[in-house]
Z-matrix of the N, CA and C atoms (Angstrom, degrees):
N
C 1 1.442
C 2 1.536 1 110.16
N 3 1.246 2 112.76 1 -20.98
C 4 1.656 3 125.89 2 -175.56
C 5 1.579 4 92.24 3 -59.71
N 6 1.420 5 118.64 4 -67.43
C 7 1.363 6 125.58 5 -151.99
C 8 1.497 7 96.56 6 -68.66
N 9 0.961 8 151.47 7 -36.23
C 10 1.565 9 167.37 8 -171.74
C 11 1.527 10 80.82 9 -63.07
N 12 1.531 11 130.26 10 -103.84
C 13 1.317 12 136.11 11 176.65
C 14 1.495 13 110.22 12 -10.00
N 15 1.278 14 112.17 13 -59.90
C 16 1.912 15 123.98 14 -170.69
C 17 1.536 16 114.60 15 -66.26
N 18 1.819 17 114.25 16 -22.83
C 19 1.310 18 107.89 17 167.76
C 20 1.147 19 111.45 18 -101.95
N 21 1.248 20 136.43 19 -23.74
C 22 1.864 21 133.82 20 155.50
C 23 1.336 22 112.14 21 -37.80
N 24 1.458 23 123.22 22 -51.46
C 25 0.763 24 120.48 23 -162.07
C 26 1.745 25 109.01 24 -91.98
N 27 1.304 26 115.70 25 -26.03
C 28 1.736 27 115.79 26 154.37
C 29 1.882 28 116.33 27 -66.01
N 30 1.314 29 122.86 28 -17.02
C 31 1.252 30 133.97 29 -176.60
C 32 1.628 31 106.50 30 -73.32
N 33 1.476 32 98.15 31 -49.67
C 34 1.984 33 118.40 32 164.38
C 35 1.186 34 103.95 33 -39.83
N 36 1.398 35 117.46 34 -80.01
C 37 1.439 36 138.40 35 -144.76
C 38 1.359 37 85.36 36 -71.89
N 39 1.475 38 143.39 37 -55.74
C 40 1.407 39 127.97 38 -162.84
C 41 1.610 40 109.63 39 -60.01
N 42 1.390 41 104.25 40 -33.12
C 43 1.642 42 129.73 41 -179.98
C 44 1.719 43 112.04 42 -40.58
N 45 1.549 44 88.28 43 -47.93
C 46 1.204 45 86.81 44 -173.77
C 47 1.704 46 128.50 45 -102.70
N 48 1.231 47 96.22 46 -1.18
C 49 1.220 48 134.27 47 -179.95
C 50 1.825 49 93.79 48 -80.00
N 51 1.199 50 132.27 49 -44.60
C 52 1.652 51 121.92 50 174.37
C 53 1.474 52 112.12 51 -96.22
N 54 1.521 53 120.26 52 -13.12
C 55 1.527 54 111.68 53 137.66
C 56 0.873 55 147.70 54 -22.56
N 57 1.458 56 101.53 55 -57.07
C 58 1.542 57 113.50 56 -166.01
C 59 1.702 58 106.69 57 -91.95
N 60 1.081 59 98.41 58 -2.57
C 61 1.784 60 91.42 59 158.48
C 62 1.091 61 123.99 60 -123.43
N 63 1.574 62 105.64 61 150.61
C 64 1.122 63 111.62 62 -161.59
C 65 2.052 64 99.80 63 -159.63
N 66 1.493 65 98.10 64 168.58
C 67 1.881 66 97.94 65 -179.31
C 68 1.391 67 93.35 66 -0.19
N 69 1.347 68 103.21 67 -103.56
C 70 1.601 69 148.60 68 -149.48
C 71 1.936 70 88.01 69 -18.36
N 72 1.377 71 110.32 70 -81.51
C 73 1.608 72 111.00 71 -178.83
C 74 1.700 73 113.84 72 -72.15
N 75 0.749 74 140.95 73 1.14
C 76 1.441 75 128.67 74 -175.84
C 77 1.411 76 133.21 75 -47.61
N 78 1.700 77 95.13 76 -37.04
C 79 1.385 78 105.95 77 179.79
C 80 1.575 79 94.55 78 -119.89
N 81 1.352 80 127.67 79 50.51
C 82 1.056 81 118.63 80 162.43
C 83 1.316 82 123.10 81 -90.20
N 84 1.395 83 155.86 82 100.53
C 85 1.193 84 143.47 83 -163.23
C 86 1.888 85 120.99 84 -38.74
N 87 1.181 86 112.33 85 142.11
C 88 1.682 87 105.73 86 -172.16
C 89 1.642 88 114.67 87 72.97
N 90 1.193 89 98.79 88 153.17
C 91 1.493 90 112.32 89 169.20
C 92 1.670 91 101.47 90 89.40
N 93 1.154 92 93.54 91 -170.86
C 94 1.739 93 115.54 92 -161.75
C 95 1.631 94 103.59 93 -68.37
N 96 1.533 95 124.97 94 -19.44
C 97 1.150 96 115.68 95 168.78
C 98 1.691 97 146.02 96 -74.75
N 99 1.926 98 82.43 97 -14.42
C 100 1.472 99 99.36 98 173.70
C 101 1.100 100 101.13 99 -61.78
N 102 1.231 101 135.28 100 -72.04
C 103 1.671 102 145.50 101 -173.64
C 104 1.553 103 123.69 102 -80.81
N 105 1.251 104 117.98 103 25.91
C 106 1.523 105 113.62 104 169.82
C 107 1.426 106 113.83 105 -69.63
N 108 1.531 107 144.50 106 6.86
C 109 1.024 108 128.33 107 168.42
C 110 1.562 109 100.37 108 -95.17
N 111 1.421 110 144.15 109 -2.21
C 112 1.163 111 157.05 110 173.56
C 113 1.826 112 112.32 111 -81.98
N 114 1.302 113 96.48 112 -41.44
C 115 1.424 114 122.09 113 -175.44
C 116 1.214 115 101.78 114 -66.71
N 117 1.605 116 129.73 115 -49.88
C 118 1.588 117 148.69 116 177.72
C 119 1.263 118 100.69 117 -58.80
N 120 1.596 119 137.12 118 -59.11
C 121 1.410 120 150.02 119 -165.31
C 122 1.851 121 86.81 120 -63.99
N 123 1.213 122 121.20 121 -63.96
C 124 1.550 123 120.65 122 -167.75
C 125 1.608 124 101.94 123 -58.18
N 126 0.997 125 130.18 124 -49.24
C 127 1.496 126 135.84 125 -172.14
C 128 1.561 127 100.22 126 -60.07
N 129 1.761 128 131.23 127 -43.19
C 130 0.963 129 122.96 128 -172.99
C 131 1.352 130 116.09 129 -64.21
N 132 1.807 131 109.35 130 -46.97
C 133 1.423 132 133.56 131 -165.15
C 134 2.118 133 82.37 132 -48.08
N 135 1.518 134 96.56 133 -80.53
C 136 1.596 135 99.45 134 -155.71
C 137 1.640 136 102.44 135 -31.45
N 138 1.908 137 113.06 136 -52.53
C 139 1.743 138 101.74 137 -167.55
C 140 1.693 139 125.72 138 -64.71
N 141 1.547 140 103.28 139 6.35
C 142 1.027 141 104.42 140 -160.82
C 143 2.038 142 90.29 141 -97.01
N 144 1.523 143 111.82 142 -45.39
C 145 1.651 144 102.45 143 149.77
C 146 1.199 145 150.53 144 -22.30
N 147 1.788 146 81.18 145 -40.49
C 148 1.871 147 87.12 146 179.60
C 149 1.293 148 114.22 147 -112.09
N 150 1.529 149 116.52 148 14.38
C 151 1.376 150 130.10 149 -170.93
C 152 2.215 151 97.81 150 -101.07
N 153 1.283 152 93.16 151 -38.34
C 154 1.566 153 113.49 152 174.42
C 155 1.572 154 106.43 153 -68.08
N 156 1.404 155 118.59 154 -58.87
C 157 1.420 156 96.05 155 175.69
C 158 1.438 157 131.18 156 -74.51
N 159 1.455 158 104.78 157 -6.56
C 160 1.374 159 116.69 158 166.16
C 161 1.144 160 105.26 159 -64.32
N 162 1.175 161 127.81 160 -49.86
C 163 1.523 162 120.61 161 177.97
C 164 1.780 163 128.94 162 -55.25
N 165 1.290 164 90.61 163 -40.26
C 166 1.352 165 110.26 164 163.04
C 167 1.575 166 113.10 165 -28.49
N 168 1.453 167 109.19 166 -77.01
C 169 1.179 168 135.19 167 -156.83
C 170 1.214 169 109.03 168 -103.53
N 171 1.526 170 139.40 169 10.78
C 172 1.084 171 134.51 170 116.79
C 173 1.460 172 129.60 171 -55.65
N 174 1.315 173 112.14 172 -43.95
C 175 1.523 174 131.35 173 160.72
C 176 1.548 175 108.85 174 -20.17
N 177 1.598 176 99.46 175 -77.92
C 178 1.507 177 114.92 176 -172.86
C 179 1.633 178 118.50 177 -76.42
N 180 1.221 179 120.43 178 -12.25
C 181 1.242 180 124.33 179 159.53
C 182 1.266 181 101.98 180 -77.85
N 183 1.251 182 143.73 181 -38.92
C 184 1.659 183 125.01 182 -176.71
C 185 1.634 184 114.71 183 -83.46
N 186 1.329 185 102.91 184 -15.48
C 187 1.432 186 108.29 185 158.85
C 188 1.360 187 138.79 186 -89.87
N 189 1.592 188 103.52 187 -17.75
C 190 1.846 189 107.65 188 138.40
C 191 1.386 190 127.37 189 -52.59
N 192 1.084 191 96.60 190 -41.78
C 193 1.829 192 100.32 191 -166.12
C 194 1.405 193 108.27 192 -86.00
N 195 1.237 194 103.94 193 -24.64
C 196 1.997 195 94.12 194 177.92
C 197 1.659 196 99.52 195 -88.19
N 198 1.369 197 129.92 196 -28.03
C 199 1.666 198 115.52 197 167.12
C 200 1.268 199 113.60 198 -57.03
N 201 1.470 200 95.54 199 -50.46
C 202 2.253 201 104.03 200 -179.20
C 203 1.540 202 98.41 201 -34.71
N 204 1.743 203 99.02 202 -80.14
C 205 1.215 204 96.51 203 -166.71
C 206 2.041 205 135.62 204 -40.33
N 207 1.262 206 98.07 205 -39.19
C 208 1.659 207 128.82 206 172.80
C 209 1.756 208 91.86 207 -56.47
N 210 1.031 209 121.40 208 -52.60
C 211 1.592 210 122.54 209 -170.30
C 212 1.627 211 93.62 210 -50.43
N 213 1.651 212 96.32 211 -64.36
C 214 1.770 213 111.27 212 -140.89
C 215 1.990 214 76.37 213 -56.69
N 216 1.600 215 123.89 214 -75.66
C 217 1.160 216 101.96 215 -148.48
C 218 1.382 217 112.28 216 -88.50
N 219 1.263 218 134.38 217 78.64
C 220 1.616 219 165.06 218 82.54
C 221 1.314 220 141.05 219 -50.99
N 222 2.205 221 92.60 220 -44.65
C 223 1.530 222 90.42 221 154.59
C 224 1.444 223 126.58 222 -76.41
N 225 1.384 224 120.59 223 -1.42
C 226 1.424 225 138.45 224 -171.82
C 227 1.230 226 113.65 225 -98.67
N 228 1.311 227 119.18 226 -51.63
C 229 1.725 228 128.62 227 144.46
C 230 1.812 229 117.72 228 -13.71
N 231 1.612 230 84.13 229 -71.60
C 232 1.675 231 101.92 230 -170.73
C 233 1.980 232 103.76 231 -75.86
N 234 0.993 233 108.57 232 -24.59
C 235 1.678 234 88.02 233 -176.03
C 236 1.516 235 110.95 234 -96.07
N 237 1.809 236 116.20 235 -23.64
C 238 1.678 237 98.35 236 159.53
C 239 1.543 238 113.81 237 -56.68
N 240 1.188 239 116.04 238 -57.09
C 241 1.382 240 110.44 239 -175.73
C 242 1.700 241 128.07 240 -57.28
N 243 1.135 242 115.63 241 -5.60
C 244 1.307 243 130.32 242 153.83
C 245 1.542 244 139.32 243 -73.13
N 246 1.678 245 90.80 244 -40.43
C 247 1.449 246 113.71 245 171.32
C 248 1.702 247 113.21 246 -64.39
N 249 1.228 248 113.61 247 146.89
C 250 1.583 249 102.76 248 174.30
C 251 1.247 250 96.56 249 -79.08
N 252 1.499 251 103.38 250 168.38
C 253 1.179 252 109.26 251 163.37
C 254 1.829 253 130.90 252 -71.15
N 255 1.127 254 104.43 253 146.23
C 256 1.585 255 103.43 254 -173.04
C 257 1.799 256 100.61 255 -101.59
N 258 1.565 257 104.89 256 141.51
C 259 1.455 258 121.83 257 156.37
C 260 1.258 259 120.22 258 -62.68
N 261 1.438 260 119.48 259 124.35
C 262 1.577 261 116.24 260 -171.87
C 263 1.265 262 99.23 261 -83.04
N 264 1.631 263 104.49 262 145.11
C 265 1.521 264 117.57 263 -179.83
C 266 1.309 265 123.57 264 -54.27
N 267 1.217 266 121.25 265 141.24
C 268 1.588 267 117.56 266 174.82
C 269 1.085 268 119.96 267 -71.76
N 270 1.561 269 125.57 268 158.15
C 271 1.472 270 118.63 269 172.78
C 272 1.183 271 102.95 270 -110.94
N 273 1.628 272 105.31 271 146.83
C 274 1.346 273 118.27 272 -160.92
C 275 1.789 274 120.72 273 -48.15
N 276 1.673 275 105.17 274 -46.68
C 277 1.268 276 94.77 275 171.29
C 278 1.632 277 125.05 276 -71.68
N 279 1.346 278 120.12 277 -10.07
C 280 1.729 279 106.40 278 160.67
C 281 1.529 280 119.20 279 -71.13
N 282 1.672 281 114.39 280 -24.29
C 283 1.476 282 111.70 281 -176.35
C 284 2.083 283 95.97 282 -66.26
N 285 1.266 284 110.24 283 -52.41
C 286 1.282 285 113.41 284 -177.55
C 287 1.448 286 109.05 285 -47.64
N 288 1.138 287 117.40 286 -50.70
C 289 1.619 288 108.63 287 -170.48
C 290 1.758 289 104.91 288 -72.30
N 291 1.569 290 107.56 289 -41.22
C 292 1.488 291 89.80 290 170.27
C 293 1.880 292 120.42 291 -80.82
N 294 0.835 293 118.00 292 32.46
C 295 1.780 294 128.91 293 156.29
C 296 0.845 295 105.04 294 -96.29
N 297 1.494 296 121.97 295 -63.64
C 298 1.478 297 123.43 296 -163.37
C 299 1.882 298 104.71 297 -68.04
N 300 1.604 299 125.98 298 -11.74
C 301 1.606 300 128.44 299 156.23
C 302 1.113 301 111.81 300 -54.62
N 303 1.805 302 112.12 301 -62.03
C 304 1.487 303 116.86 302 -169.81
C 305 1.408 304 98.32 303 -68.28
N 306 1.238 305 163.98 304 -44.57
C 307 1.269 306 154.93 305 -123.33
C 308 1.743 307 87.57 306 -113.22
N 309 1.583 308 137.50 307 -11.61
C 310 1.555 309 119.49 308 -177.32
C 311 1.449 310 78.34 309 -110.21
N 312 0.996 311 142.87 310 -20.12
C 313 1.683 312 129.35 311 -172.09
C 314 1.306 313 100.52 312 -79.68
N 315 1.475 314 132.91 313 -44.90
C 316 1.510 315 123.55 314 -177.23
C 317 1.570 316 105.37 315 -72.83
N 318 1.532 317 125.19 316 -25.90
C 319 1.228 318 110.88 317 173.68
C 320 1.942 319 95.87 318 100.51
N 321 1.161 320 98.14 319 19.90
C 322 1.769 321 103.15 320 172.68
C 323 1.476 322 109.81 321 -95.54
N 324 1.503 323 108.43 322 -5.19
C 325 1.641 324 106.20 323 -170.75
C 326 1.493 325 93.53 324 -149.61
N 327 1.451 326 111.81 325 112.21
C 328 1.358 327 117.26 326 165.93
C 329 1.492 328 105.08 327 -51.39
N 330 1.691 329 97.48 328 139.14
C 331 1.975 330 113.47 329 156.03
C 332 1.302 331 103.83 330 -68.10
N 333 1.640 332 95.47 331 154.18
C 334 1.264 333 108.71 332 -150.99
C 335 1.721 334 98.70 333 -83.44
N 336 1.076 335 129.19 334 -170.86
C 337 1.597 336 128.43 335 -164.08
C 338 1.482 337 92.30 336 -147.01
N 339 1.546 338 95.97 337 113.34
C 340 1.514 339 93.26 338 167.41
C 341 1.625 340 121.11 339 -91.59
């Protein structure tokens, strides 16, 4: 994680290092403008470090999440199939029509008269 930190923070410093020139100094002899195409090569080298361990650890984060996931539905697999099965709920108007069965079969509700 050091080296990650140490090229961010050389990625900055080069950053600002091709900032600070501009027209006015470019062709001024000395300083950071003589060598800004060196400065560009160093800025790449470091992002290319932290572009690699990014990869890294994208890697292993997508290989957490596809085991996670593989885990979770196995445990999901294995506990429907454990579970009994459930009776699907009635809808209200079949409970009504079967009351209004039991209630002419006991003889609590006259048949209807056509």
């Amino acid at each position: 994680m050091d080296e990650i930190t140490a090229a961010l923070a050389g990625i900055r410093s080069r950053l600002d290092s091709l900032a600070s020139i501009n027209v006015t100094n470019i062709l001024i002899p000395g300083g950071p403008q003589e060598r800004y195409h060196a400065i560009i090569e160093e800025a790449y080298v470091a992002l290319g470090l932290v572009e690699t361990e990014i990869d890294v650890l994208r890697a292993e984060l997508e290989h957490q999440h596809a085991r996670l996931d593989e885990a979770r539905d196995a445990a999901l697999a294995g506990a429907t199939q454990e579970q009994p099965s459930k009776k699907p709920l009635a809808r209200p108007f079949d409970v009504y029509l079967k009351t209004l069965d039991v209630l002419k079969q006991s003889g609590q509700m006259p048949e209807e008269q056509e």
